[in-house]
BABA-659620 format. One line per 8 residues: number of its first residue (from 1); their letters; for each residue x negated, y, z negated of C-alpha. Coordinates in Angstrom, 3 decimals, padded with zeros to 6 digits, always signed. Each point is the difference from the previous one (the first is absolute). Example, Ala and Ser with C-alpha at 12.3 -4.5 7.8 and 13.67 -1.06 7.14 Angstrom:
residues 2
1) AS) -012.300 -004.500 -007.800  -001.370 +003.440 +000.660;
//
This chain:
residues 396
1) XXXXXXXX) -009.659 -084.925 -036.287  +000.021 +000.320 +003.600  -002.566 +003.081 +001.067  +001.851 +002.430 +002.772  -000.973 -000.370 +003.324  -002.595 +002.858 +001.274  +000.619 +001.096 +003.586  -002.591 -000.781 +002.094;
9) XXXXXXXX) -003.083 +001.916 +001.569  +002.076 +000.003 +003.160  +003.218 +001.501 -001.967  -001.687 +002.598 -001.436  -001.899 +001.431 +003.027  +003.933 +000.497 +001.331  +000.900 +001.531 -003.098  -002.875 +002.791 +000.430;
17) XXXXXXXX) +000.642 +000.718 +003.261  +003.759 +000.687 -000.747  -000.526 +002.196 -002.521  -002.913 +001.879 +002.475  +002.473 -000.114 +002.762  +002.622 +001.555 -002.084  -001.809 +002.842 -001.604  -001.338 +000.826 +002.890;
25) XXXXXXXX) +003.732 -000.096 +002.181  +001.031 +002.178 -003.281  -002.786 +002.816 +000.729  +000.628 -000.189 +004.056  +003.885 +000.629 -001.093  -000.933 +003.008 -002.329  -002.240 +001.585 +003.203  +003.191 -001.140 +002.128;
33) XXXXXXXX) +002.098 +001.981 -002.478  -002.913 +003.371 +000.015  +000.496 -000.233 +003.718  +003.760 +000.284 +000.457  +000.106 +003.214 -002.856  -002.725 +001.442 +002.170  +002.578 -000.433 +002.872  +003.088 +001.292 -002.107;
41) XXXXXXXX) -002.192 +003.020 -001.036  -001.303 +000.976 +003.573  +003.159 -000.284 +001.036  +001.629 +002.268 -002.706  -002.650 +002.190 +000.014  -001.677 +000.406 +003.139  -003.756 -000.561 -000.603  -002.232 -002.077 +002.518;
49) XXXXXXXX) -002.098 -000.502 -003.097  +002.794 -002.475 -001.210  +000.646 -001.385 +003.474  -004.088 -001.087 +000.562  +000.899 -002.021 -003.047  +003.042 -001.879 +000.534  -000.397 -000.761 +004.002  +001.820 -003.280 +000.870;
57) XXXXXXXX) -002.561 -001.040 +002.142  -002.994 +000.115 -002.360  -000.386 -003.598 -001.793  +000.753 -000.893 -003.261  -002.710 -001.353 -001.260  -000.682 -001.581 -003.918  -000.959 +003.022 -002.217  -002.662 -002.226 -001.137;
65) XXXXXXXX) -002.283 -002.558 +000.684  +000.597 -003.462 -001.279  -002.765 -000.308 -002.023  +001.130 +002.055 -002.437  +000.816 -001.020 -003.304  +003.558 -000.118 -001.040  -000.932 +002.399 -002.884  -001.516 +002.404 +002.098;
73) XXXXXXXX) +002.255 -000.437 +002.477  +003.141 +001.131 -002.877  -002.441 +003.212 -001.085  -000.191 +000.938 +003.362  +003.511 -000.328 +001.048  +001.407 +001.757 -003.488  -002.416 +002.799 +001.430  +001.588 -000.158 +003.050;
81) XXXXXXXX) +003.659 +000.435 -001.391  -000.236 +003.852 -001.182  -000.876 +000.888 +003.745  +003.147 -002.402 +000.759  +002.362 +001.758 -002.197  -001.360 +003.543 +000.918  +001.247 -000.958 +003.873  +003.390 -000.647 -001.107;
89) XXXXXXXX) +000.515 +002.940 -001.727  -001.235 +001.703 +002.862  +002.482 -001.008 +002.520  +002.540 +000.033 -002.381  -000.494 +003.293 -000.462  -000.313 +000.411 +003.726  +003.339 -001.732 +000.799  +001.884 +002.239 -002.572;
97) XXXXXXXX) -000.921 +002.757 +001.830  +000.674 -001.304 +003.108  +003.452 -001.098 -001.160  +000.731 +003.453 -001.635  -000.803 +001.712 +003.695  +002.376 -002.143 +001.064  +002.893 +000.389 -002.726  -000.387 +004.000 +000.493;
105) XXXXXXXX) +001.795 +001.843 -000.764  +000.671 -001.421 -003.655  +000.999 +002.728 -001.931  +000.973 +003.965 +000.727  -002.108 +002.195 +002.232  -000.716 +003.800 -000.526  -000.992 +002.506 +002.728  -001.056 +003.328 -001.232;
113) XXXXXXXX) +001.256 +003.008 +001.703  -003.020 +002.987 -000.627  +002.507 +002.341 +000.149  +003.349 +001.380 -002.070  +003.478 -001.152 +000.160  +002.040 +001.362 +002.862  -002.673 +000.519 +002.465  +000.207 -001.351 +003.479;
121) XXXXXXXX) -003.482 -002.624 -001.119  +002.548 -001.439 -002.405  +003.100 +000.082 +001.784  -001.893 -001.934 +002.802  -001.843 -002.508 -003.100  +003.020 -000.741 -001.439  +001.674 -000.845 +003.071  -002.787 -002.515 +000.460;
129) XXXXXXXX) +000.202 -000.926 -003.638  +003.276 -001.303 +000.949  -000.593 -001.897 +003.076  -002.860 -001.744 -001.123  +001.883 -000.840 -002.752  +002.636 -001.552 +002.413  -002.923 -001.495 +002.241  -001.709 -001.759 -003.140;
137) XXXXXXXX) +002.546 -001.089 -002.245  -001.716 +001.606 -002.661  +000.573 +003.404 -001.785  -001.888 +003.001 +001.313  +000.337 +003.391 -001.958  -001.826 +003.449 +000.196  -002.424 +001.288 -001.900  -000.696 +004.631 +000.209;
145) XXXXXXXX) -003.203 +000.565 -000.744  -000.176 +003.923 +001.204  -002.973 +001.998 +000.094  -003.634 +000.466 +001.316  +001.460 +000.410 +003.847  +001.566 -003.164 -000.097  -003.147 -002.499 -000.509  +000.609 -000.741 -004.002;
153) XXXXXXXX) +001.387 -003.648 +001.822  -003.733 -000.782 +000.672  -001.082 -000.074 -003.353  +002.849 -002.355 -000.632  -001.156 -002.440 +002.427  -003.641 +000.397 -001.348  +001.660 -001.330 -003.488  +001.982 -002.205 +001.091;
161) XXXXXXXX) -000.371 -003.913 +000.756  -000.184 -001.212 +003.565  +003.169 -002.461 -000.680  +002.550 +002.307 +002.403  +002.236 +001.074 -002.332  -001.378 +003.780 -000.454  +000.098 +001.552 +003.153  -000.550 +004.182 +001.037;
169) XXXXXXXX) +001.444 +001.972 +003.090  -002.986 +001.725 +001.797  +000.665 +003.421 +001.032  -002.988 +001.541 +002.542  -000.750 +001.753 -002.445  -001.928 -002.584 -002.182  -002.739 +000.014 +003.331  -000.699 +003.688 -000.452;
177) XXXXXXXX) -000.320 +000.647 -003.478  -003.653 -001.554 -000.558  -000.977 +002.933 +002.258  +001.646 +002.724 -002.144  -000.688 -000.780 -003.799  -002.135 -002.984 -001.942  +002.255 -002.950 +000.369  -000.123 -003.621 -002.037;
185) XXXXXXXX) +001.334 -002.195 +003.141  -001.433 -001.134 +003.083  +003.067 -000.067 +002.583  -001.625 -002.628 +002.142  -001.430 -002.217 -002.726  +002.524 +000.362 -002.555  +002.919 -000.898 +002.228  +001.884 -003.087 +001.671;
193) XXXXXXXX) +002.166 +001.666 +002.442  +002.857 -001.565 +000.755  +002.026 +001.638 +002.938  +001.148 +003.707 +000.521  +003.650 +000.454 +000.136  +000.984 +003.444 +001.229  -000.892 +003.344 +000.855  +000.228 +003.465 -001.527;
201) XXXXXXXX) +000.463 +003.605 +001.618  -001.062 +002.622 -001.527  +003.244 +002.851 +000.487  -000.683 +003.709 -000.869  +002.520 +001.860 -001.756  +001.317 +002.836 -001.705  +003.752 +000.550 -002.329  +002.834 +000.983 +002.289;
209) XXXXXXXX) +000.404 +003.087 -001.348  -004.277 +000.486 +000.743  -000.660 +003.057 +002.718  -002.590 -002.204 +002.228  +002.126 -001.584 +002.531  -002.986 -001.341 +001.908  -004.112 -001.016 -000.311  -000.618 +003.562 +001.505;
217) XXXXXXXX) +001.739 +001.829 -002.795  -001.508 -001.830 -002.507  -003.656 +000.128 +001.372  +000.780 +004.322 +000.859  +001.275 +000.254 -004.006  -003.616 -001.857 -001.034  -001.621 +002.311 +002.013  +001.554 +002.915 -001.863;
225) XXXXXXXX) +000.740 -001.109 -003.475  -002.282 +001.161 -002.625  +000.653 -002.860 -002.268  +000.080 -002.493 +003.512  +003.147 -002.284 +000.559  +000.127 -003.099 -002.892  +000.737 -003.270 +001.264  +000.577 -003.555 -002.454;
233) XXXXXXXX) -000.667 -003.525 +000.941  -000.185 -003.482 -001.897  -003.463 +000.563 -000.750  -003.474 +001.461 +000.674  -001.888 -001.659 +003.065  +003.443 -001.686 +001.328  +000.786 -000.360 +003.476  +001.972 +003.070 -000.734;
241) XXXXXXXX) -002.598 +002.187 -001.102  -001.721 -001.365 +003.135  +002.799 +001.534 +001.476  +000.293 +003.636 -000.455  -004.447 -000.027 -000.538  +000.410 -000.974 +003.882  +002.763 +002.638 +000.787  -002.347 +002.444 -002.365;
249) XXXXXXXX) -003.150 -000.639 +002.274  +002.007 +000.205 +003.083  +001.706 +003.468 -000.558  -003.230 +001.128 -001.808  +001.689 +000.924 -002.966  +000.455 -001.465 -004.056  +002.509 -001.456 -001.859  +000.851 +000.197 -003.632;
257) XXXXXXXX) -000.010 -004.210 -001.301  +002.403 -000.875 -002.450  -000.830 -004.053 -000.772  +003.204 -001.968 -002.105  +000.494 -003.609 -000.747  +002.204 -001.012 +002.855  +002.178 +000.907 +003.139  +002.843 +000.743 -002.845;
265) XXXXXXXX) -001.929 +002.303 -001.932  -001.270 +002.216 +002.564  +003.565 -000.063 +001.573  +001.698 +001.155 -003.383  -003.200 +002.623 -000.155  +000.985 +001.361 +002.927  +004.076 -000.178 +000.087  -000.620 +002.083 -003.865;
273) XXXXXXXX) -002.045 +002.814 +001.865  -003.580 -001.401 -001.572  -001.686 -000.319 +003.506  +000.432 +001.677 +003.500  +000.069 -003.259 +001.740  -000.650 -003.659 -000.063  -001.471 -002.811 +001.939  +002.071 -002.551 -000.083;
281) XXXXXXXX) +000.591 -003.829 +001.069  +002.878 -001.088 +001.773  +002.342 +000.273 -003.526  +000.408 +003.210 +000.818  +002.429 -001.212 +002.565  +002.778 +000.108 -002.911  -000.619 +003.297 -001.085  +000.460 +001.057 +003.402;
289) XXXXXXXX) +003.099 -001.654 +001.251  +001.718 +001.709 -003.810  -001.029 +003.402 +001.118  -002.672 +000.806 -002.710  -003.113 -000.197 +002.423  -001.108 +001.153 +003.451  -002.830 -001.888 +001.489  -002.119 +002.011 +002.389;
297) XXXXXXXX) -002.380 -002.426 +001.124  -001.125 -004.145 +000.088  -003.547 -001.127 +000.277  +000.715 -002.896 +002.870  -001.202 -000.134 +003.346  +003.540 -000.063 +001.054  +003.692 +000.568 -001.956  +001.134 -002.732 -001.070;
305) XXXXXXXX) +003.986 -000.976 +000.040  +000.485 +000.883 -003.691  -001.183 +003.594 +000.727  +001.211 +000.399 +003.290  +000.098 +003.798 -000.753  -002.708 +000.411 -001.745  -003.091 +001.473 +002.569  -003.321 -001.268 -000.192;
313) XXXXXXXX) -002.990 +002.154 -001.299  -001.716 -000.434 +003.485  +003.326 +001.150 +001.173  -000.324 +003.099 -001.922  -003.039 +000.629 +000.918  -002.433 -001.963 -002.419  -001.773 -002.838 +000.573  +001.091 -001.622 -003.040;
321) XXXXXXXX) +000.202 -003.583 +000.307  -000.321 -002.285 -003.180  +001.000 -004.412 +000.095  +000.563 -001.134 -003.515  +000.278 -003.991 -000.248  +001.167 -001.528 -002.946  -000.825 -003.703 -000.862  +000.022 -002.486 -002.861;
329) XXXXXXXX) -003.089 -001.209 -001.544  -001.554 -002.236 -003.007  -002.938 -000.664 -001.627  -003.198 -000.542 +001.128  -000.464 -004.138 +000.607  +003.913 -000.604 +000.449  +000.385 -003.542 +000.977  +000.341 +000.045 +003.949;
337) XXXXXXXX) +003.265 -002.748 -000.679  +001.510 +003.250 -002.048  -000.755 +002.519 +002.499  +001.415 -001.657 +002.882  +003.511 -000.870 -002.309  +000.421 +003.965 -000.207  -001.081 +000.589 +003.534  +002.789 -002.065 +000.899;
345) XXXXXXXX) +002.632 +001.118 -002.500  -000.896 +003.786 +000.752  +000.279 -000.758 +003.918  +003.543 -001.964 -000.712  +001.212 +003.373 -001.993  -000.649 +002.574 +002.548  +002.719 -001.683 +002.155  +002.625 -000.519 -003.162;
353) XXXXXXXX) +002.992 +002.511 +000.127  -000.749 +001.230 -002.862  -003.419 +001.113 +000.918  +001.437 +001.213 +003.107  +002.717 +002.537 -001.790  -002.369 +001.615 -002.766  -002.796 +001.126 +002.747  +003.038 +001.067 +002.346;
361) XXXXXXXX) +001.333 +002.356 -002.835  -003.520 +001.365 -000.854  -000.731 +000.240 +003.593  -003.044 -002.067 -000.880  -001.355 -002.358 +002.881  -001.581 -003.994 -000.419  -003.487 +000.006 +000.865  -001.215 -004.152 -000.360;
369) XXXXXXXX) -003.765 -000.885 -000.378  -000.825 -003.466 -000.797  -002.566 -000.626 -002.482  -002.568 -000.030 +002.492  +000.857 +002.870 +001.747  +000.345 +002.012 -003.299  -003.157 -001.097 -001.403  -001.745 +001.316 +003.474;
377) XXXXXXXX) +002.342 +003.060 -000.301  -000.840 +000.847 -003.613  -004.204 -000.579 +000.929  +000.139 +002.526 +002.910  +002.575 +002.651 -001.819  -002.806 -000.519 -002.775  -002.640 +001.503 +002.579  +002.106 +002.818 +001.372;
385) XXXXXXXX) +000.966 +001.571 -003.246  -003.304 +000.801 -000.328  +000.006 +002.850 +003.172  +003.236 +001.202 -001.110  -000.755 +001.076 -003.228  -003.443 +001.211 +000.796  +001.486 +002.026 +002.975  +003.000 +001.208 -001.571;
393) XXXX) -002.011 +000.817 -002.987  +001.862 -001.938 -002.839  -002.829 -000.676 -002.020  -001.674 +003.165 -000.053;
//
């Protein structure tokens, strides 16, 4: 029987070397492979930690020296492979999010409204509901959430996930609370602002059929009144209270608070004979063009067109001036990509008919801040709260 041939010293010194060469190409591929999920996660995520790894420019060397055995070298690479897969799923991961920044909005958003129904906050929120509805292509609905002078919206965005689809109006009021009563939030920490939309103005007035027909008469019956002249707003430590606390310091004489849950409630408070008076927001401009309400005074540094008629309370005598921004915010750690979307889509409403004919009938006036601006606004409004309430007394 014919023996088979046996390669030769010469063929089997290629043979090793093949097999070396390709084990080794095989572990320079798998550290080729590390490298380009460092990349994809660096990219996705944004860490230099990631980039140090998977620069271009470094070399690519074998992950191990030639010597080694080919079983050590297959230990050492099956130790290698959990740190392998561990990359992938880490800029996976990274990409999805990424990709759902960039599909946003997905799926309905809700803005919550920290005040009742029929108040001028959620005229104005709805009306915004509706254009950024338009603006996204994506439903947008309201959410009241009344109560606690209009900051219950900041425990929302403390609970809620930073994914842009639960949102809060921010009244000024959220800035000065923390210097009135134990608060939960943090107003610069707890927030992404987003951009301010428009402005409020506080009005002051009384039923039609009410005897004050200006500031004077109501400051003289205050003066005289043994039970002092009541007054309602939305809330305690409003803009509103704010108000008539500044009007109280500057005619050296109290007023009776009455706090409700909204604009509406303080309106109906006062049309059913509960309260004297009310501080208002520019709603009120309904009641007065029906008949049922006579404003006496507006806390702006000028009139504006709605209430052409309406003096101001420097005009009357008081220096009484009080700005009220309200913007849209998230929460804290909203992707930048998300906040500049609704930047955007709130600039594009303000100039949408639509927009444009609810503020005209509630005589209530645009005021833009980008999210920059707003962010800057909300830090120094933060500071100043602080030296009105301690000089008007509000936490006392």
């Amino acid at each position: 029987m014919r023996r088979p041939e046996q390669p030769d010293a010469e063929d089997a010194k290629i043979t090793q070397r093949t097999q070396k060469n390709q084990k080794t190409i095989f572990e320079w591929d798998e550290t080729r492979m590390e490298h380009g999920l460092f990349a994809i996660a660096s990219k996705a995520i944004g860490l230099n930690f990631f980039a140090s790894f998977a620069n271009p420019l470094r070399p690519l060397r074998p992950a191990f020296p030639a010597s080694l055995s080919p079983t050590t070298l297959k230990e050492t690479t099956m130790q290698r492979r959990p740190f392998t897969l561990a990359l992938a799923c880490a800029a996976t991961l990274a990409a999805t999010g990424v990709q759902a920044q960039a599909d946003w909005p997905s799926q309905p958003i809700t803005i919550i409204v920290p005040y009742a129904p029929g108040g001028t906050t959620d005229v104005v929120g709805r009306a915004l509901a509706a254009g950024l509805g338009k603006q996204l292509k994506q439903s947008v609905v309201v959410e009241n959430k009344p109560g606690a002078g209009g900051t219950l919206g900041m425990g929302e965005m403390q609970r809620a996930k930073p994914d842009g689809y639960r949102l809060t109006m921010v009244p000024v009021s959220v800035f000065r609370q923390p210097y009135v009563q134990k608060v939960s939030y943090d107003p610069i920490g707890d927030l992404s602002y987003i951009a301010s939309f428009t402005a409020y103005d506080f009005i002051l007035a009384v039923a039609a059929d009410s005897p004050f027909k200006t500031v004077k008469d109501l400051v003289a019956a205050a003066k005289t009144s043994k039970g002092g002249v009541s007054y309602g707003t939305p809330g305690k430590f409003t803009g509103n209270q704010v108000t008539m606390a500044l009007l109280g310091k500057a005619a050296n004489v109290p007023f009776v608070h009455v706090p409700y849950k909204g604009d509406s409630e303080a309106t109906n408070a006062l049309l059913g004979g509960h309260v004297q008076a009310i501080v208002s927001t520019n709603g009120i401009r309904t009641f007065m063009d029906s008949g049922k309400v006579r404003a006496l005074a507006i806390a702006a540094e000028q009139r504006p067109a709605a209430f052409a008629n309406v003096p101001t309370f420097k005009e009357a005598g008081y220096d009484v001036i009080v700005p009220s921004p309200l913007g849209l915010a998230g929460p804290k750690g909203l992707p930048p990509a998300i906040v500049q979307k609704l930047d955007a889509a709130i600039k594009a409403v303000l100039a949408e008919p639509d927009w444009q004919r609810t503020i005209e009938t509630y005589g209530i006036r645009s005021d833009y801040r980008d999210h920059g601006a707003y962010t800057e606004f909300a830090r120094k409004n933060f500071a100043a709260e602080k030296v009105i309430v301690e000089s008007l007394g509000l936490n006392d």
